[in-house]
N, C-alpha and C positions, 0 to 999 in steps of 0.2 A: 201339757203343763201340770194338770192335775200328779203326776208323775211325783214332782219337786215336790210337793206334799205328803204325797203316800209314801215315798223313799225316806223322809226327812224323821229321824229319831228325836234330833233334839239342835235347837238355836240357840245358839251361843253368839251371843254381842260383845263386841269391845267397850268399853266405855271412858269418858273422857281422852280422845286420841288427837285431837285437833285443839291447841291450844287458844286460840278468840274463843271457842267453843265454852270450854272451862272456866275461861274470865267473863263471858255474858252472864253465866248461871252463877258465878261468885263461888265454883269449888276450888279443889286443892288439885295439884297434878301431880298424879299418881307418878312414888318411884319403878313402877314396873307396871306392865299391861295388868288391867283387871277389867275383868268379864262378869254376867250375868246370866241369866236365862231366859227364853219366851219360850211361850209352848205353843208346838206348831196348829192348837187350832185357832192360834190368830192370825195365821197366812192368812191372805186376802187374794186369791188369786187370778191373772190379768181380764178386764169387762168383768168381773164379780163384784165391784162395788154395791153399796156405797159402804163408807167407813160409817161405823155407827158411833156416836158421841152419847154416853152414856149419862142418865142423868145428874146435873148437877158438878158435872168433870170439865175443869180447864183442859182442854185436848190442844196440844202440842205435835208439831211435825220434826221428822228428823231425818235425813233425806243419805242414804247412805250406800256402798258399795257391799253387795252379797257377795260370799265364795260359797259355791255350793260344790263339796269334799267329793273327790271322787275313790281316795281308799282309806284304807285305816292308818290312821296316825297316832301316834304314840312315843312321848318322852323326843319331840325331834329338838334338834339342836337347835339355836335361833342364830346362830350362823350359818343355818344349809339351807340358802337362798334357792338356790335349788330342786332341794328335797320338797319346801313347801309349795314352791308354785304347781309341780309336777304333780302333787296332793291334790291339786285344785281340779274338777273335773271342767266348771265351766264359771259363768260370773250372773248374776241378778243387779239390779237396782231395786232397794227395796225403801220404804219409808217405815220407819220405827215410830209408831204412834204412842204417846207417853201422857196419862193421866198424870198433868203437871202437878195438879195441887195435893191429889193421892201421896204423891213420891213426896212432895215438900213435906206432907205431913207425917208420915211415914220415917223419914231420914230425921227431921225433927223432935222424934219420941224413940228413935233407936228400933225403930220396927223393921222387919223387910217389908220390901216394894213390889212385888211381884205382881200386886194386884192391878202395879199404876202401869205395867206394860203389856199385861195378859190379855183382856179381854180379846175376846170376838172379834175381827176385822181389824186389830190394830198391827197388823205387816201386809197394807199393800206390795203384791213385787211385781215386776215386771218380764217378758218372755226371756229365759235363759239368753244368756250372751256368750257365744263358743269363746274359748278363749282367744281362739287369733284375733278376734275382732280387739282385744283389749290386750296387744302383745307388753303392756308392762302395765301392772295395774297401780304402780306409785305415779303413772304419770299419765291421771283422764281427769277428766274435770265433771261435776255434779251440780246440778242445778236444781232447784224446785221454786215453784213459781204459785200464787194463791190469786187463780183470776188471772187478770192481768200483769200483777204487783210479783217480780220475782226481789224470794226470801234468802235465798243460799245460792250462794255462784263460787267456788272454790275447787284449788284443786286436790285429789288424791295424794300430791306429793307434800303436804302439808301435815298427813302423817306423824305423831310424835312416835310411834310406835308402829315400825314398818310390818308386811305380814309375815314374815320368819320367826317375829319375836311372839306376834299374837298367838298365831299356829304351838310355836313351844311351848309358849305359858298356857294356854290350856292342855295341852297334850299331856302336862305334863301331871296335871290332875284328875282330866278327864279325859280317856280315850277319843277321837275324835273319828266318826263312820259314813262309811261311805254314805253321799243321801244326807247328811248332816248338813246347816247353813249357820256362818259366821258371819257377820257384820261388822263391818272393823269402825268404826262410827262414825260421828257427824259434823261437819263445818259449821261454823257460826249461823247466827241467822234466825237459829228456832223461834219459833213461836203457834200461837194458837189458830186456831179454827174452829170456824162455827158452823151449824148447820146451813146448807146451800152454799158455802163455800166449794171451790173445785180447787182440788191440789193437781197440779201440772210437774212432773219430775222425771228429769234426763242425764244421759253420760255423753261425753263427748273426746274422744280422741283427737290429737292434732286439730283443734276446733271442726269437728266434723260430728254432727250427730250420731248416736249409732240407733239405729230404726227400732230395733229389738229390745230397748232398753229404756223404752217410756212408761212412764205410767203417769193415767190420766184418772181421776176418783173424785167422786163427789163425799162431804160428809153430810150425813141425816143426824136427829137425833132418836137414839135409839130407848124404845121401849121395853119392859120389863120390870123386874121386881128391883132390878140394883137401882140406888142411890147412893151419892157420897154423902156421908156423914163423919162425925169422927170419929176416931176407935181410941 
């Protein structure tokens, strides 16, 4: 597993792609995929918890499906259904950890946000998932659960932006390499976590678990120099 990390160049997220999604946070939906960036040392990866919650940070869950690339892509069509899946080497469930009030503040003053998804421990993912297990990935269903209390239950075909279209809009800025991870983003649901919380997060085919694609993480709160304050 450590693998997925040392191979991974760079994380590329989709963002707002699930529309309840985009109306709970009150944004706008995008006329075309747009993407982000995390930098891979905030993989978290599987029994390596806990997520650290950083002082003073709204922390946010966001419970999503990973493509982790198995070659180079570049300028592809978003009609070569095809091309991209065959791109995909294999699949992740991952949780995108987002410093809520960071990004509010942030997007509020015209800043970038980089900071509200970067830290340390914020992409728990879970043991690669071959791709047969997940013979169509517009149609698994994503769960994450806090304790007892499950937060997001929806399906992958909910999709506003299917993965051909994601795959070519960035391809078509950014070359996309093998070892590289996408996130095509989040269902409704989101919300926070505190320290001693346990985030519990699954995929499931034809309602059927798939074993390799859980992740279980406790969050701490994390010690250091950082504090949220405003900038």
């Amino acid at each position: 597993m450590a693998s997925i990390r040392a191979n991974c160049r760079k994380i590329m997220c989709i963002g707002r792609n699930y529309a309840d999604h985009i109306a709970e946070l009150n944004n706008t939906t995008p006329k075309q995929p747009f993407f982000f960036l995390k930098p891979t040392s905030s993989i978290l990866l599987p029994n390596s918890g806990p997520v650290l919650r950083p002082k003073g940070v709204s922390l946010h869950y966001e419970v999503e499906l990973g493509l982790v690339m198995g070659k180079t892509v570049r300028d592809l069509d978003p009609e070569d259904e095809k091309g991209a899946l065959d791109a995909i080497e294999s699949y992740i469930l991952a949780i995108d950890m987002t410093a809520r009030n960071v990004q509010d503040e942030a997007k509020k003053k015209g800043l970038p946000w980089s900071i509200a998804k970067g830290f340390d421990t914020f992409m728990p993912i879970s043991q690669a998932i071959a791709k047969s297990r997940i013979p169509n990935p517009h149609d698994a269903f994503l769960r994450l659960r806090v304790g007892a209390t499950e937060r997001q239950a929806d399906s992958t075909g909910l999709m506003l932006y299917r993965i051909p279209q994601q795959l070519s809009q960035i391809s078509r800025v950014m070359t996309l390499e093998k070892g590289d991870i996408v996130l095509t983003g989040t269902p409704k649901g989101v919300g926070e976590v505190k320290a001693g919380d346990v985030m519990h997060a699954s995929i499931e085919v034809n309602g059927k678990e798939i074993e390799e694609g859980r992740i279980q993480v406790e969050v701490q709160d994390r010690q250091g120099r950082y504090e949220f304050k405003e900038t």
